[in-house]
N, C-alpha and C positions, 0 to 999 in steps of 0.2 A: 301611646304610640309616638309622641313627640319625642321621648325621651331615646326613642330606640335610633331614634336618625341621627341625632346628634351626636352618637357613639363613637369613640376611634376604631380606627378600623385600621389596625396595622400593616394591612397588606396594601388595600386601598390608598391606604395616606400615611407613607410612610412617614416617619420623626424629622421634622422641621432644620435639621441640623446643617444644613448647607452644602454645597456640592465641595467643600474641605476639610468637613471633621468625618466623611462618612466611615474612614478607617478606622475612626478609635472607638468605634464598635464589634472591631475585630475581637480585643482583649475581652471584654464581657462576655462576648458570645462565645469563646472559645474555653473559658472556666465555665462557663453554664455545661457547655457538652462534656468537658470534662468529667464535671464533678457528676452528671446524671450517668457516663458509661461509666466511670469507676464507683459509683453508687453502685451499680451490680455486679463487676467484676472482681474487686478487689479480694484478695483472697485475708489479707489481712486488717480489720477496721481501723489498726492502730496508724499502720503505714496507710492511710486513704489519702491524707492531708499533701505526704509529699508526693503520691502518684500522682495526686491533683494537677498541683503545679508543674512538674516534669509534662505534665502532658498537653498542657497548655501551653507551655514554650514550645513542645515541637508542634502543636498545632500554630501558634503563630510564627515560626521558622516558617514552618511548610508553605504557610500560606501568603508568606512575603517571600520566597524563592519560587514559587511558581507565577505571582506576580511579576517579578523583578524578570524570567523566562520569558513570560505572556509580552514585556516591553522590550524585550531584545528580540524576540521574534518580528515584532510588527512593526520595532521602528530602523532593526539595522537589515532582519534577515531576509522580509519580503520583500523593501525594498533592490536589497541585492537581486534577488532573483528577477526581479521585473526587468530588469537591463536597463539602459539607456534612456 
């Protein structure tokens, strides 16, 4: 039972990595989902390799363009709208 406590628990306690690398977990994760949805989609096994990667880049576009949004939102737009 000792051994079950001392387990990670990646939800609970996330990776030690500090509050400035936590972005470059973006890239990992985003070939991970890649490769698992074109693992079922792909109509051709040969072409897998480069959908992979296509699909990764617009996963990490995407997801640095709606960040890069989410910081012009909050930091020019709301404050405009508050006034004075």
């Amino acid at each position: 039972m000792i051994g079950a406590t001392l387990a990670f628990r990646p939800i609970l306690d996330p990776a030690p990595i500090g509050p400035t690398g936590w972005w470059l977990l973006l890239i990992p994760m985003a070939l991970g989902v890649a490769m698992a949805y074109k693992a079922v989609r792909a109509n051709n096994p040969r072409a897998w390799v480069s959908q992979v990667l296509v699909m990764t880049i617009q996963i990490v576009v995407g997801i640095t363009l709606a960040a890069f949004a989410a910081h012009v939102m909050v930091e020019w737009v709301a404050p405009a709208l508050a006034g004075p």
